[in-house]
N, C-alpha and C positions, 0 to 999 in steps of 0.2 A: 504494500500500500504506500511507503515510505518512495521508494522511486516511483508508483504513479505521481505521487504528487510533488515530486523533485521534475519528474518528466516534464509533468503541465507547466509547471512553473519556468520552465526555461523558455517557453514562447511568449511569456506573458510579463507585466511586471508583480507578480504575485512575490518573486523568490527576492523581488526587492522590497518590497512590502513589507513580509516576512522579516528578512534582517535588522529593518528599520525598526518595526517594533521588536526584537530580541535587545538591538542597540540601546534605544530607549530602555527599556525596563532595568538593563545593568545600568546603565546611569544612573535612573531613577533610586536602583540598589543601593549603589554608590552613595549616591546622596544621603539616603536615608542612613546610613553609614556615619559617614565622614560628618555629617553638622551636626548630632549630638557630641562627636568626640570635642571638633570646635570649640562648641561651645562649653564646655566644660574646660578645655583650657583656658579659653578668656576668664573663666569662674576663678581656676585658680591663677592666670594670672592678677588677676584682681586682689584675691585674698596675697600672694605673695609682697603688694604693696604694701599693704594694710601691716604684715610681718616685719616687713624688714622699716617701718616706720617707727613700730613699736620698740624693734630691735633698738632702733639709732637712738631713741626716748630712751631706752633703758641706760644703754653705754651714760649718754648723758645723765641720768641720775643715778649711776655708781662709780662715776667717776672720781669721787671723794674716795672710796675703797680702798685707792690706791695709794693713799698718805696714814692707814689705819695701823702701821707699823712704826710708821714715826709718832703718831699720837700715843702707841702702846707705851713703848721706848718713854716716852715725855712724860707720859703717866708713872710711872715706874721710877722715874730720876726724881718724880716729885713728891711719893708717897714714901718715896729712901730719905726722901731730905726731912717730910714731914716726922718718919720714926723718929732721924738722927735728934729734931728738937725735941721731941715726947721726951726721947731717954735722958738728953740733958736739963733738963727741968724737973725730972725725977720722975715722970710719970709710963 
């Protein structure tokens, strides 16, 4: 049945017909394919702004963190000085 209707279709423009819509429907596949993946990237490129925003916010508010060793250090030279007066005043 398959080569009658391959036969017929070589006289006619059926077998182009045919292709067109095989054509179209992979497209159409296609499509329906490839624009949710899309759009889900744009999603997460979106969200990856929104990260790396909050990221830079943070750096920015722990940026003090970084002198929390010198503060320790300072604290310590000052609570040694505080004993050294206790102990010579007797207490």
């Amino acid at each position: 049945m398959v080569t009658h209707v391959l036969a017929a279709a070589g006289d006619s423009t059926t077998g182009w017909v045919v292709g067109y819509v095989i054509a179209i429907v992979v497209v159409l596949v296609v499509v329906a394919l490839v624009v949710p993946i899309l759009l889900l990237a744009h999603a997460i490129g979106g969200q990856a702004l929104q990260i790396n925003e909050s990221l830079t916010e943070s750096v920015q508010n722990t940026a003090a963190l970084s002198q929390l060793r010198t503060t320790s250090e300072s604290a310590a030279v000052i609570v040694a000085g505080l004993q050294r007066g206790r102990s010579r005043l007797g207490g």
